[in-house]
C-alpha positions in Angstrom: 2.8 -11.3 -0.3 5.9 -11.0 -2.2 7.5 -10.1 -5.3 8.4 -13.1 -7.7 11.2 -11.0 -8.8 12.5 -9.9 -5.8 12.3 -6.2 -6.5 11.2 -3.8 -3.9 7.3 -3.5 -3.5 5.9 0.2 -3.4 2.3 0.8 -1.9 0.2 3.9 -3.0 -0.8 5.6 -0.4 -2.4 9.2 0.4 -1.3 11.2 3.7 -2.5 14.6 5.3 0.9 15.6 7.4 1.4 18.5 9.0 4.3 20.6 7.7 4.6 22.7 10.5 3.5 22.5 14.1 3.0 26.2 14.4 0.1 25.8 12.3 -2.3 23.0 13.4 -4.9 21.7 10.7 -8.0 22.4 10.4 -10.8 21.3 13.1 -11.7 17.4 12.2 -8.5 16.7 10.3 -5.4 15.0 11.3 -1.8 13.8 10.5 -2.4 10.1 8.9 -1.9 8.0 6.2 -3.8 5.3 4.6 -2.4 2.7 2.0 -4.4 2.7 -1.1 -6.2 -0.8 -2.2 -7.3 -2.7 -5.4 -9.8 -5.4 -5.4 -7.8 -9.1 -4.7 -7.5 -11.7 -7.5 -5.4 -14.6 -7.9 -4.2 -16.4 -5.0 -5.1 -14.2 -2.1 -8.6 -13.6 -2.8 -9.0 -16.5 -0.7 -7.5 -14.7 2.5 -9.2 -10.7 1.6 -11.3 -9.1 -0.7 -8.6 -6.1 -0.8 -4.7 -6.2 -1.7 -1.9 -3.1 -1.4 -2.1 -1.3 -5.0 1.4 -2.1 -5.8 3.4 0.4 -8.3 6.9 -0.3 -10.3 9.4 2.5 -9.1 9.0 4.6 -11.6 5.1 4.8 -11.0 5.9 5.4 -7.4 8.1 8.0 -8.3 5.5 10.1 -10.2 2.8 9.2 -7.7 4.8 10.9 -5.1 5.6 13.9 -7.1 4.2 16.9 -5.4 2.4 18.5 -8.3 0.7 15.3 -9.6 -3.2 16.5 -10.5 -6.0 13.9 -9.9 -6.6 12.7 -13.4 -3.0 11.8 -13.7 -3.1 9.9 -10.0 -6.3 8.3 -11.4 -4.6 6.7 -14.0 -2.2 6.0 -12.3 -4.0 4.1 -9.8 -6.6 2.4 -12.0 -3.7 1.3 -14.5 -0.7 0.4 -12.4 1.1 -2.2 -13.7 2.0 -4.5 -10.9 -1.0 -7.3 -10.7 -2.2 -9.8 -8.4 -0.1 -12.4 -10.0 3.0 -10.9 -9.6 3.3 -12.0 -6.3 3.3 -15.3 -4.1 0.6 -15.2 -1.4 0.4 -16.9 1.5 -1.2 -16.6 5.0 0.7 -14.9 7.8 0.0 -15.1 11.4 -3.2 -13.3 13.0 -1.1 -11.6 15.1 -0.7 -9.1 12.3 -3.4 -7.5 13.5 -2.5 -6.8 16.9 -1.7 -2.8 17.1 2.4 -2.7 18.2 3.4 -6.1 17.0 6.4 -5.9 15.2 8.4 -9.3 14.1 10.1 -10.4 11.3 8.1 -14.0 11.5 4.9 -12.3 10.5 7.0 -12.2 7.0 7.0 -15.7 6.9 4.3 -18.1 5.9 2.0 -19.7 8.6 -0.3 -22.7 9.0 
């Protein structure tokens, strides 16, 4: 996917890092991330049911502020601004989803 105006793209995501290795979090928890989804529409709901959730900058900004509550990052999430068609989808190469690749062609469309 990318922007049809060429501005940066910035996912939501949710993370649980450990500030300080002194202290290790609690038992069944680690350091991780996940990037937040939205249901697909528009041109890629032929390649996956799910897409990034995509925020401006300025929603990205107050999603990463520290002292956001949840009803505010609800809102946030269920009203971001940045849809579907916004973008230009296209298929990218299954190796994607091999764990350690890392190449600039898998920005680039593929048959």
């Amino acid at each position: 996917m990318v922007p049809k105006d060429g501005k940066p793209l910035f996912f939501a995501g949710l993370s649980n890092v450990r500030l300080n290795s002194d202290h290790p979090l609690p038992e069944g928890t680690y350091d991780g991330f996940v990037i937040v989804t939205d249901a697909s529409s528009g041109g890629m709901v032929d390649v996956h049911d799910r897409r990034p959730l995509a925020f401006r900058a300025d929603e990205a900004q107050e999603w990463l502020d520290p002292s956001i509550d949840f009803e505010r990052a609800s809102h946030l999430a269920n009203n971001a601004v940045t849809r579907s068609d916004a973008f230009t989808w296209f298929r990218v190469s299954t190796d994607v989803n091999k764990v350690g690749n890392n190449e600039a062609r898998f920005n680039e469309p593929h048959e």
